[in-house]
PDB file of N, CA, C and O in Angstrom:
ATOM      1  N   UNK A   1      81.598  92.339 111.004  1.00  0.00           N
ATOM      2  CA  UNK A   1      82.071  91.175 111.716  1.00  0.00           C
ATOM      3  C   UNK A   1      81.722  91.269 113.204  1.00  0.00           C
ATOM      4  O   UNK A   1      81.467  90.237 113.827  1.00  0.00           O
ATOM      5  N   UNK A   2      81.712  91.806 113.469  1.00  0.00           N
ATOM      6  CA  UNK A   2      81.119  92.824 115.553  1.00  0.00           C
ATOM      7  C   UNK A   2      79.814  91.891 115.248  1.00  0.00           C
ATOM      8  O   UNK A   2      79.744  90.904 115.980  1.00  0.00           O
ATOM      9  N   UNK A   3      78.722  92.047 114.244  1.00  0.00           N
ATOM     10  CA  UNK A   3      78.118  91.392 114.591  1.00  0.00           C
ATOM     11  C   UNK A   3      77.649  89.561 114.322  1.00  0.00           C
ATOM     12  O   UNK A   3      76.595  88.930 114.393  1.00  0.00           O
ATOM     13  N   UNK A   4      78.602  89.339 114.103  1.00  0.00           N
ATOM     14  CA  UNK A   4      79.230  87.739 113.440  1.00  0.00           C
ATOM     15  C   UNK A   4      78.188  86.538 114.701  1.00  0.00           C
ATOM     16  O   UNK A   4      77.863  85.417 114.310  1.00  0.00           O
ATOM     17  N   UNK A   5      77.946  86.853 115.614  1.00  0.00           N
ATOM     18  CA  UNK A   5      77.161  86.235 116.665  1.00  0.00           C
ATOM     19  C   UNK A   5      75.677  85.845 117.036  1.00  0.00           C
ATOM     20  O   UNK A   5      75.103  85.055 117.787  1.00  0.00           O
ATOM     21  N   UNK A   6      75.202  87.312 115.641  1.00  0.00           N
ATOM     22  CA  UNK A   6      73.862  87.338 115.418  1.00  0.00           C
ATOM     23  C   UNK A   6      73.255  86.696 114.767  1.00  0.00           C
ATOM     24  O   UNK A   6      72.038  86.605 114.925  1.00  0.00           O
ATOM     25  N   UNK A   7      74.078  85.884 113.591  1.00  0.00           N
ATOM     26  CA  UNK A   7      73.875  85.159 112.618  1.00  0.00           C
ATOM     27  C   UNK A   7      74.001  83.824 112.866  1.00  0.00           C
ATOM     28  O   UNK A   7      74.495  83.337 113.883  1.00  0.00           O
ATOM     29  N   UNK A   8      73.545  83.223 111.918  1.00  0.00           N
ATOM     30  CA  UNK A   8      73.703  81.739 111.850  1.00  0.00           C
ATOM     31  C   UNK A   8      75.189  80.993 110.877  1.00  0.00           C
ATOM     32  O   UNK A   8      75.780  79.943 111.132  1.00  0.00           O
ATOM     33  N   UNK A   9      75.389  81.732 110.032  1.00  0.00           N
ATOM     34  CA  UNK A   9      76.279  81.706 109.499  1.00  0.00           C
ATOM     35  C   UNK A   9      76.714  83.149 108.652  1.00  0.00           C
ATOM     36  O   UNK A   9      76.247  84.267 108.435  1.00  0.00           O
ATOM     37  N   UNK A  10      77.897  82.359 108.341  1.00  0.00           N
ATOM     38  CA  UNK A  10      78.505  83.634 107.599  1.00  0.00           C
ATOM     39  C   UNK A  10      77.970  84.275 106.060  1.00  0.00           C
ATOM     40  O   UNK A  10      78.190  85.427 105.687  1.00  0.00           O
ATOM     41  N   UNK A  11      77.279  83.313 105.344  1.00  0.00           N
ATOM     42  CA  UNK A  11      76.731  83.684 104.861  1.00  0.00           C
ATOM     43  C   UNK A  11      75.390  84.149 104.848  1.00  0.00           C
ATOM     44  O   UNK A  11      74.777  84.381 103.806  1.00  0.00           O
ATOM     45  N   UNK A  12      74.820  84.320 106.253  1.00  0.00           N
ATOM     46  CA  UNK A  12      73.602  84.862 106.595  1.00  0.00           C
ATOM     47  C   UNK A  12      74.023  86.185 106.627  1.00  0.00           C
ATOM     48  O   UNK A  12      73.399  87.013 105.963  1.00  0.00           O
ATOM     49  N   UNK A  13      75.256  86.610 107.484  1.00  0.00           N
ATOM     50  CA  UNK A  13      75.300  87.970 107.629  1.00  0.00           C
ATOM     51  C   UNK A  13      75.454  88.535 106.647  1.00  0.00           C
ATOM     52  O   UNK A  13      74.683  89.467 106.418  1.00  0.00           O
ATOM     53  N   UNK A  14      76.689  88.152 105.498  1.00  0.00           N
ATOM     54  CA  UNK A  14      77.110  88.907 104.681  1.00  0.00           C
ATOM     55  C   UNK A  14      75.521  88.836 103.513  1.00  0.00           C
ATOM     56  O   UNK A  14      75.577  89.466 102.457  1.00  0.00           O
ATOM     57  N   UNK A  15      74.625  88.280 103.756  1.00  0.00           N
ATOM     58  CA  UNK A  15      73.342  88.681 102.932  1.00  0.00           C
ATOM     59  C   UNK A  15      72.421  90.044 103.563  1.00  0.00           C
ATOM     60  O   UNK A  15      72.039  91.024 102.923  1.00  0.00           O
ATOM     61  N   UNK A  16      72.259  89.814 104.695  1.00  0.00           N
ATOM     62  CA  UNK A  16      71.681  90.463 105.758  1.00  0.00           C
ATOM     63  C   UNK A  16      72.349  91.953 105.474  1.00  0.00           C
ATOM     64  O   UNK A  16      71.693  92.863 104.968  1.00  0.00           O
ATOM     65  N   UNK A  17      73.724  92.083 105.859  1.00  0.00           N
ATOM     66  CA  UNK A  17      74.643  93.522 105.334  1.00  0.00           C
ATOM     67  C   UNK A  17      74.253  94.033 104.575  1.00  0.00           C
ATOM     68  O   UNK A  17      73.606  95.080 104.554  1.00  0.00           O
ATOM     69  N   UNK A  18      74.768  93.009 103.381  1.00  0.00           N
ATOM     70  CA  UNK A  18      75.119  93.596 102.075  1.00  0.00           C
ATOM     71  C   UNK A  18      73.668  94.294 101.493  1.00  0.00           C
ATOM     72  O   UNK A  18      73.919  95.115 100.611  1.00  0.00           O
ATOM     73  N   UNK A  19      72.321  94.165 101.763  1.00  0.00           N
ATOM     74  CA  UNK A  19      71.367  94.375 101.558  1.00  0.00           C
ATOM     75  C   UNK A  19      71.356  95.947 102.364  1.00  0.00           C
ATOM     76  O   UNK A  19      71.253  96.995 101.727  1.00  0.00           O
ATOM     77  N   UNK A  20      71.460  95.901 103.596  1.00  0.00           N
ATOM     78  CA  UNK A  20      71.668  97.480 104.178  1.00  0.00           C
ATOM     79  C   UNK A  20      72.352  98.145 104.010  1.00  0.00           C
ATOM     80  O   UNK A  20      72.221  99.279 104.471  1.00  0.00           O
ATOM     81  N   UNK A  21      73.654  97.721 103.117  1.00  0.00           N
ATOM     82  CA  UNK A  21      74.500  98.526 102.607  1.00  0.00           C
ATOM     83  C   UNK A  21      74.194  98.963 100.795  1.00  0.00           C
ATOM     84  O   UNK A  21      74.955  99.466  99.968  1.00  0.00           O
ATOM     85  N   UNK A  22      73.196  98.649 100.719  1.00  0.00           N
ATOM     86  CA  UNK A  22      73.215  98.127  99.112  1.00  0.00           C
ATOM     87  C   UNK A  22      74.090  98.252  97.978  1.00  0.00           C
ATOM     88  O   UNK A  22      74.335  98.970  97.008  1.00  0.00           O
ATOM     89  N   UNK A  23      74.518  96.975  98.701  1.00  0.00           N
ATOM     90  CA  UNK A  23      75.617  96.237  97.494  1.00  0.00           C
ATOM     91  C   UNK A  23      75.406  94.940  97.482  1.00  0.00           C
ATOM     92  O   UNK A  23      74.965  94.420  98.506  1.00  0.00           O
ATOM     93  N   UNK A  24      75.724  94.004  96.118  1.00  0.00           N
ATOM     94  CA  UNK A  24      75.742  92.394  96.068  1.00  0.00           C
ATOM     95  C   UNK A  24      76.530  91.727  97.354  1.00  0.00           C
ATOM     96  O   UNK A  24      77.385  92.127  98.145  1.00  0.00           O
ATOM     97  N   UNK A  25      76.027  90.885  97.215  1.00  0.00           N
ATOM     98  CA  UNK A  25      76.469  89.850  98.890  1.00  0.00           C
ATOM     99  C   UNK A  25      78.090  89.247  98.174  1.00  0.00           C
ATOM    100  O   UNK A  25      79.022  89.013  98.943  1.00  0.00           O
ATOM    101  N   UNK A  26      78.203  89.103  97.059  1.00  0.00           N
ATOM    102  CA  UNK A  26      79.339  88.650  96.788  1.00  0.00           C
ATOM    103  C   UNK A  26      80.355  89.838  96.555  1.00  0.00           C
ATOM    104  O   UNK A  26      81.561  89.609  96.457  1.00  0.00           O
ATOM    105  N   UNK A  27      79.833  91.115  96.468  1.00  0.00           N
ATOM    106  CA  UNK A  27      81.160  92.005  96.608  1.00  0.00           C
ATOM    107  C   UNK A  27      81.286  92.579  98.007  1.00  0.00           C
ATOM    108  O   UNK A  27      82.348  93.160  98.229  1.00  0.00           O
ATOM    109  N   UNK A  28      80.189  92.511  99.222  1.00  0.00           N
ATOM    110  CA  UNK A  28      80.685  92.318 100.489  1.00  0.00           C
ATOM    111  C   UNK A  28      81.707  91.285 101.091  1.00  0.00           C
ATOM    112  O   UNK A  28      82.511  91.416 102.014  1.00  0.00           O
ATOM    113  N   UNK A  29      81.370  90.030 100.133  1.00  0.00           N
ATOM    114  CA  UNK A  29      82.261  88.690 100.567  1.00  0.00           C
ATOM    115  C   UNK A  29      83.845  88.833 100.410  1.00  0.00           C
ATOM    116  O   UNK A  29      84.738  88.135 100.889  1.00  0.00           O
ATOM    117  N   UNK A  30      83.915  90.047  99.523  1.00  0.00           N
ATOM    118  CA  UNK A  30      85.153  89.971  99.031  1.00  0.00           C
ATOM    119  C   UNK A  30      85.549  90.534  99.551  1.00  0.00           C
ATOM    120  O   UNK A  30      86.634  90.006  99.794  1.00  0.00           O
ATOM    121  N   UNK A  31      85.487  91.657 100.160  1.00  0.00           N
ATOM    122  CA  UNK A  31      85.743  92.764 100.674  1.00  0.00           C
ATOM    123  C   UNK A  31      85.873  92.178 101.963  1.00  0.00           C
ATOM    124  O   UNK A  31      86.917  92.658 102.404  1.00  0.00           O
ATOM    125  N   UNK A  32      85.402  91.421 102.799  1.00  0.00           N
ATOM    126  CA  UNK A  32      85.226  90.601 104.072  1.00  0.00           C
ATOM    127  C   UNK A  32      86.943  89.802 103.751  1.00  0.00           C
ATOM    128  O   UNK A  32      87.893  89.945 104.521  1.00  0.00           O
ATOM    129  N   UNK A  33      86.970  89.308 102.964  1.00  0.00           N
ATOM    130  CA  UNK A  33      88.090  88.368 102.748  1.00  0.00           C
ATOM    131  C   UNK A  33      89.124  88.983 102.453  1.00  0.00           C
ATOM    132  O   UNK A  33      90.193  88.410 102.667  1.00  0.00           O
ATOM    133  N   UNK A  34      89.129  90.150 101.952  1.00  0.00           N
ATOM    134  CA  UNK A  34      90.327  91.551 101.594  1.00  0.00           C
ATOM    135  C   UNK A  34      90.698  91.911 102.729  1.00  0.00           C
ATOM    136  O   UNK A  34      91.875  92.075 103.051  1.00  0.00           O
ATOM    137  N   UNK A  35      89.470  92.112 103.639  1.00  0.00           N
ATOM    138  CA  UNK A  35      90.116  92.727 105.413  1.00  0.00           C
ATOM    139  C   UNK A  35      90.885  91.363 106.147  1.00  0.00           C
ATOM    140  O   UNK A  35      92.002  91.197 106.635  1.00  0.00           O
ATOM    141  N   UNK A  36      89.869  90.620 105.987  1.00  0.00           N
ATOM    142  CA  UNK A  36      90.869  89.315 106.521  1.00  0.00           C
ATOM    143  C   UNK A  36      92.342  89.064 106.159  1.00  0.00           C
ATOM    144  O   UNK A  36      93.302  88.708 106.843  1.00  0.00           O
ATOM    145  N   UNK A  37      92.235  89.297 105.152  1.00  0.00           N
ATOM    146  CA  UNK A  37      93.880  88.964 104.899  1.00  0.00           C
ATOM    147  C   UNK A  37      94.471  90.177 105.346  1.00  0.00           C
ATOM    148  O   UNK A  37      95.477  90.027 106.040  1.00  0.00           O
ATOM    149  N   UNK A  38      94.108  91.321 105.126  1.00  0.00           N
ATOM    150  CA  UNK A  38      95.055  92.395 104.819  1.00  0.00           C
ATOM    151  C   UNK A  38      95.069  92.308 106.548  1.00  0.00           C
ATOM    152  O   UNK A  38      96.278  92.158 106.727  1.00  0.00           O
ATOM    153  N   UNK A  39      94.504  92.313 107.802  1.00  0.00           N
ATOM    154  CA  UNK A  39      94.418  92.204 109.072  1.00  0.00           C
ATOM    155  C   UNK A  39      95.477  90.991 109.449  1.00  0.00           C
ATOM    156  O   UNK A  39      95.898  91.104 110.601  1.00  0.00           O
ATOM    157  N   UNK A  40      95.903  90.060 108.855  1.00  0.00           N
ATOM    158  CA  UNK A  40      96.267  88.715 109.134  1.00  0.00           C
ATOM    159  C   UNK A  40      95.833  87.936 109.281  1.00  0.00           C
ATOM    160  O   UNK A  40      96.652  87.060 109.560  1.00  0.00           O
ATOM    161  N   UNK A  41      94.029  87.299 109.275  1.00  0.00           N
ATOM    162  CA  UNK A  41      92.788  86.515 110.116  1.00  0.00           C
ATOM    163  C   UNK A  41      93.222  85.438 109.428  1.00  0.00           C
ATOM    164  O   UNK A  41      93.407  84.302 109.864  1.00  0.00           O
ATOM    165  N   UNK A  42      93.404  85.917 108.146  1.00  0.00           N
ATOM    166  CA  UNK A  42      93.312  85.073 107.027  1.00  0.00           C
ATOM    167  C   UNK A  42      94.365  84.447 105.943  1.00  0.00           C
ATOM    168  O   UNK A  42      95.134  85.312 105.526  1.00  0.00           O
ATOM    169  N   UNK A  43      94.560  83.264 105.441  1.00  0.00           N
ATOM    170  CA  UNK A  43      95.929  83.206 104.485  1.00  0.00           C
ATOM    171  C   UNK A  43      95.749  83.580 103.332  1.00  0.00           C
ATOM    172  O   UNK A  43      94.788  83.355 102.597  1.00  0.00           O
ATOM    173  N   UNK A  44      96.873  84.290 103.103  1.00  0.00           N
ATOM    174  CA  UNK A  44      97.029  84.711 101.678  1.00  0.00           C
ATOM    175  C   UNK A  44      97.449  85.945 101.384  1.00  0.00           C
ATOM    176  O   UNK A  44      97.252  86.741 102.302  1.00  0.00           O
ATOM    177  N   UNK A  45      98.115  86.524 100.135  1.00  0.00           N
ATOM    178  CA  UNK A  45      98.350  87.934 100.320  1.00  0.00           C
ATOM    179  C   UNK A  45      97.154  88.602 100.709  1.00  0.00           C
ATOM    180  O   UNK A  45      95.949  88.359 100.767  1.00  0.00           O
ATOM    181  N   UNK A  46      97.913  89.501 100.946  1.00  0.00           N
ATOM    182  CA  UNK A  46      97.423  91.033 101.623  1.00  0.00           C
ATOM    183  C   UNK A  46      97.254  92.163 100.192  1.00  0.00           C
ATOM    184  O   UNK A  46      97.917  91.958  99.175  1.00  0.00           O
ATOM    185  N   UNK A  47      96.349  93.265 100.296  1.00  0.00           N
ATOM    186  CA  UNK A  47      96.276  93.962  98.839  1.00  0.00           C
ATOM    187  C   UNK A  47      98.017  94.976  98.681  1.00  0.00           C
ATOM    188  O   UNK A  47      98.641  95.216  97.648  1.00  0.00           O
ATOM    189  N   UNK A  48      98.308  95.301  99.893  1.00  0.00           N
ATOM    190  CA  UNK A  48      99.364  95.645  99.883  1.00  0.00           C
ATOM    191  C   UNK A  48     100.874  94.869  99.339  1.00  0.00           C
ATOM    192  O   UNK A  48     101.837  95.203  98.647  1.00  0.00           O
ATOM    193  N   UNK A  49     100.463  93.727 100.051  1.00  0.00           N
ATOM    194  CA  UNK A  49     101.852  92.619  99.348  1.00  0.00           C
ATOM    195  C   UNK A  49     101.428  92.704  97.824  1.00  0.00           C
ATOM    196  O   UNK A  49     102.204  93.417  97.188  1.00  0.00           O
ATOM    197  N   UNK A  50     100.347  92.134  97.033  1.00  0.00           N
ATOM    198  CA  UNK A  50     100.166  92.339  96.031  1.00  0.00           C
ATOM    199  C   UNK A  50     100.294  92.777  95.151  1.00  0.00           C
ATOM    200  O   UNK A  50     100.448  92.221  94.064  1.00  0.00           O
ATOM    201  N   UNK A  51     100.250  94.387  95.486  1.00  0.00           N
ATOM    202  CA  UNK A  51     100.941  95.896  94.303  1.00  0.00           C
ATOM    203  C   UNK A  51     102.210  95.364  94.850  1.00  0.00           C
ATOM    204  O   UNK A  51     102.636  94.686  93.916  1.00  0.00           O
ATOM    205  N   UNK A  52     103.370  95.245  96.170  1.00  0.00           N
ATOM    206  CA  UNK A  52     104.095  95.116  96.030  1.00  0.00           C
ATOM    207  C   UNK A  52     104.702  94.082  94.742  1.00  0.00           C
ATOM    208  O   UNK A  52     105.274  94.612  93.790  1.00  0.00           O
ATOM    209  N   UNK A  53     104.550  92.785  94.796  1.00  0.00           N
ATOM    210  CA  UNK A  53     104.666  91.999  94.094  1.00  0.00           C
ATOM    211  C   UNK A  53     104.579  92.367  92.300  1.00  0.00           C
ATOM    212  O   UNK A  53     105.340  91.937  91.433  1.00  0.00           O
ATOM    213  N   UNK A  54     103.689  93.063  92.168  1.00  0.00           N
ATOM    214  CA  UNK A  54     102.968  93.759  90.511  1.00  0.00           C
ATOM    215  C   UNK A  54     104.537  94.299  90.868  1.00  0.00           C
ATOM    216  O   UNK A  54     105.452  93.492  90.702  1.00  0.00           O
ATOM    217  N   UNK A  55     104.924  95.993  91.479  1.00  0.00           N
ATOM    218  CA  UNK A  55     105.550  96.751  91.372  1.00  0.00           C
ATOM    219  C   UNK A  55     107.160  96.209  90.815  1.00  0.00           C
ATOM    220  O   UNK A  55     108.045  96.568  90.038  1.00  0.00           O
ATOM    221  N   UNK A  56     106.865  95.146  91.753  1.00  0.00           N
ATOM    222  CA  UNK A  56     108.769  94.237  91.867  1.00  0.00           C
ATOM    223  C   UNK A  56     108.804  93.689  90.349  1.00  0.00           C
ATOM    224  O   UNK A  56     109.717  94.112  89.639  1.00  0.00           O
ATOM    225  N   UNK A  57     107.885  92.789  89.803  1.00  0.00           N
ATOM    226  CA  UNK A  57     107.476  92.429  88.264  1.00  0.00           C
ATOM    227  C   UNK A  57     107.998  92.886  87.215  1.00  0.00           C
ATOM    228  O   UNK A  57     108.759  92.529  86.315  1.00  0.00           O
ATOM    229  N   UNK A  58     107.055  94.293  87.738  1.00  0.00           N
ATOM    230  CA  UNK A  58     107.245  95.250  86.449  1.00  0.00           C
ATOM    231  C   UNK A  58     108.756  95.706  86.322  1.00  0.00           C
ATOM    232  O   UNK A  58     109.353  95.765  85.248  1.00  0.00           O
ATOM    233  N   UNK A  59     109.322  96.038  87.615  1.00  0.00           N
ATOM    234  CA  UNK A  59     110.576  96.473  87.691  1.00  0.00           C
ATOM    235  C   UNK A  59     111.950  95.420  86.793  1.00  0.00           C
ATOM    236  O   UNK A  59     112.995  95.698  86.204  1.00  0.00           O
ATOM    237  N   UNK A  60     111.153  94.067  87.143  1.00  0.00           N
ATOM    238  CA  UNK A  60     112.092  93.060  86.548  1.00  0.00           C
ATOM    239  C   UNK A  60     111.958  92.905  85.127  1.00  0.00           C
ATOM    240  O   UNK A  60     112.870  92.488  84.413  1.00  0.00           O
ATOM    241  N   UNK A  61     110.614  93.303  84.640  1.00  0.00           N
ATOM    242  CA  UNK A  61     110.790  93.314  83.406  1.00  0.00           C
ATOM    243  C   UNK A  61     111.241  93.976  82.688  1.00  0.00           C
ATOM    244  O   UNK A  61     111.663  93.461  81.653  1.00  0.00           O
ATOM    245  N   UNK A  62     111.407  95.751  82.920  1.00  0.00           N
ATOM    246  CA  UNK A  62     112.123  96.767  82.614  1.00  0.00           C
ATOM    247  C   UNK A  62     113.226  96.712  82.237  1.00  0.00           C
ATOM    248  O   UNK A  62     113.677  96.875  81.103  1.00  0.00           O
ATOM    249  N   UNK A  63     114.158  96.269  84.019  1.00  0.00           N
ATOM    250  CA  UNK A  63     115.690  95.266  83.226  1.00  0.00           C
ATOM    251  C   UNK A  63     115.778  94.749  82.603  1.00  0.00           C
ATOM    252  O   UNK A  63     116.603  95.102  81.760  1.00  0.00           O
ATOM    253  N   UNK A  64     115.078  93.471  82.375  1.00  0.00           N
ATOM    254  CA  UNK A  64     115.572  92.928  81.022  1.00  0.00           C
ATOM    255  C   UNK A  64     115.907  93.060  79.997  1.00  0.00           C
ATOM    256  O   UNK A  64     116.849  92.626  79.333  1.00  0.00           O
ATOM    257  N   UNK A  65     114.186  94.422  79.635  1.00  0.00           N
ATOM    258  CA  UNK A  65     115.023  95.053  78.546  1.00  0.00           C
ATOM    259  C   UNK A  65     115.356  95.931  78.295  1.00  0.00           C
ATOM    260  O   UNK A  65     115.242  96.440  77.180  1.00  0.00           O
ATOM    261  N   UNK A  66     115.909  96.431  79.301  1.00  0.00           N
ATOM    262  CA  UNK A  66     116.978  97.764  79.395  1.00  0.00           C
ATOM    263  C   UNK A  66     118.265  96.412  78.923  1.00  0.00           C
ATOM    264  O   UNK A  66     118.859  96.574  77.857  1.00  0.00           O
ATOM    265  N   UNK A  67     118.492  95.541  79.521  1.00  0.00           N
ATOM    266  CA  UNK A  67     119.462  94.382  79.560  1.00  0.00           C
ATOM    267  C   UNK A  67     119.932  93.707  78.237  1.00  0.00           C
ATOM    268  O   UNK A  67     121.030  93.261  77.902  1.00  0.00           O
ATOM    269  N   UNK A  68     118.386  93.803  77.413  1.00  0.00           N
ATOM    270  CA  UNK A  68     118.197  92.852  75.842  1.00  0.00           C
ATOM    271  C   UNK A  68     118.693  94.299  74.658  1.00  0.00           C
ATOM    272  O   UNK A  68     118.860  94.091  73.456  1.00  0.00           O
ATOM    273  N   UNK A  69     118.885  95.879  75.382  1.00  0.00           N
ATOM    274  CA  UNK A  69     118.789  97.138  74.661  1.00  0.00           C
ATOM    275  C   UNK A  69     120.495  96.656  74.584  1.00  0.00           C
ATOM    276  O   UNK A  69     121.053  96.028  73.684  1.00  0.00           O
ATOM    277  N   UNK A  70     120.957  97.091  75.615  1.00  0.00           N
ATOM    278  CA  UNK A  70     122.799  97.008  75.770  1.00  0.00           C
ATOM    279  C   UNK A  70     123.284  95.831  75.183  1.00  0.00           C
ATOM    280  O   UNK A  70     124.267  95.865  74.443  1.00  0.00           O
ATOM    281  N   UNK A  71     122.545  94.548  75.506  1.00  0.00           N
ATOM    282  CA  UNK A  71     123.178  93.396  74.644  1.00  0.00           C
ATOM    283  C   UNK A  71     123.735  93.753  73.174  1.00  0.00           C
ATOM    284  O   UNK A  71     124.838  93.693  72.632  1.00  0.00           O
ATOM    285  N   UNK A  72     122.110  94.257  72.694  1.00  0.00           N
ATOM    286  CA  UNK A  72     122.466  94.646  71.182  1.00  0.00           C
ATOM    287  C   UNK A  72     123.266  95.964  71.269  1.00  0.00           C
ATOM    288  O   UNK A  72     124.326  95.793  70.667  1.00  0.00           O
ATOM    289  N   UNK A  73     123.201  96.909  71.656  1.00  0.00           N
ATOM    290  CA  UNK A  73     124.079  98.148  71.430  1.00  0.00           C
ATOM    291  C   UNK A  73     125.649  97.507  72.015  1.00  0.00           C
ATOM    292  O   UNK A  73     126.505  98.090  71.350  1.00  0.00           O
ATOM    293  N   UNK A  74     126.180  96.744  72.790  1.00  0.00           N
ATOM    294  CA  UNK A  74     127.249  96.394  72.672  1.00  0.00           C
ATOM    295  C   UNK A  74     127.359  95.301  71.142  1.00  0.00           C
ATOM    296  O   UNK A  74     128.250  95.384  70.296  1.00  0.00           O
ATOM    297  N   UNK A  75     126.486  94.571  71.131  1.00  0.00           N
ATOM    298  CA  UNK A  75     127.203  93.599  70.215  1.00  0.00           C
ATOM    299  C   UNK A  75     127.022  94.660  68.663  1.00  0.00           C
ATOM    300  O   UNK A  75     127.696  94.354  67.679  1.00  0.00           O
ATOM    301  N   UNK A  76     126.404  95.448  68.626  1.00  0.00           N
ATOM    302  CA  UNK A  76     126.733  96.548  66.959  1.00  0.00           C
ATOM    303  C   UNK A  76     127.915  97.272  67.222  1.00  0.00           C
ATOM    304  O   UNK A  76     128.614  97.360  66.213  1.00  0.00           O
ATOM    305  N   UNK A  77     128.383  97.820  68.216  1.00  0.00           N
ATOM    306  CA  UNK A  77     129.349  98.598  68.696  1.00  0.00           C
ATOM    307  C   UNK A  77     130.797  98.172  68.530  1.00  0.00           C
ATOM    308  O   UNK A  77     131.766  98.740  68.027  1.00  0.00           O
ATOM    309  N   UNK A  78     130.567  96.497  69.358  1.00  0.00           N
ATOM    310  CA  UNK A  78     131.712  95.553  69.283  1.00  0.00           C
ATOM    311  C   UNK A  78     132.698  95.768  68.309  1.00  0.00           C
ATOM    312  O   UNK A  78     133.682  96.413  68.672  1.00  0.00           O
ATOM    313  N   UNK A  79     132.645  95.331  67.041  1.00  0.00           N
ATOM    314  CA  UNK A  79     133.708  95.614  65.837  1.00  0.00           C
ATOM    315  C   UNK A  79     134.421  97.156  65.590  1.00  0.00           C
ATOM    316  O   UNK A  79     135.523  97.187  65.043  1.00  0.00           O
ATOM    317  N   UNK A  80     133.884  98.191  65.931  1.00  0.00           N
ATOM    318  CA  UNK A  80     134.519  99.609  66.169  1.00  0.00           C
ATOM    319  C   UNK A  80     135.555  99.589  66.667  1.00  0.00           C
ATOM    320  O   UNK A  80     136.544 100.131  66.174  1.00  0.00           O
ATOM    321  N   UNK A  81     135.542  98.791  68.041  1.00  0.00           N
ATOM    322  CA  UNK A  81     136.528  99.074  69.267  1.00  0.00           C
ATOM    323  C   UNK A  81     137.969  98.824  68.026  1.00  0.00           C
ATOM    324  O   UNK A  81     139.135  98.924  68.407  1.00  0.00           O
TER     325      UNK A  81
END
């Protein structure tokens, strides 16, 4: 991006790069748009908010059925008492 001035557009550079870096121009693009966000430049999550978000998910789904386990182990239990 330092050299973002040299170009004509943005997709000049990220062709121009991605060639001296050798990699496809569209997995530089992404990677361009990964820093952007994750920096703030840009809207949208960040890769960090992201796993957060996965992590929180998974966690909620766990409860449930840790939640749907006790439902049934109370309601077989129930008539004992």
């Amino acid at each position: 991006m330092e050299h973002r001035d040299a170009y004509r557009s943005e997709a000049a550079l990220v062709t121009a790069i991605a060639s001296k870096l050798g990699c496809s121009p569209d997995s530089l693009r992404v990677w361009v748009r990964q820093a952007r966000r994750g920096g703030g430049e840009r809207s949208g999550q960040s890769s960090a908010e992201k796993a957060r978000i996965k992590a929180l998910e998974r966690e909620v789904r766990e409860q449930r059925q840790a939640n749907e386990i006790l439902k049934k182990a109370s309601a077989y239990f129930a008539p004992l008492w």
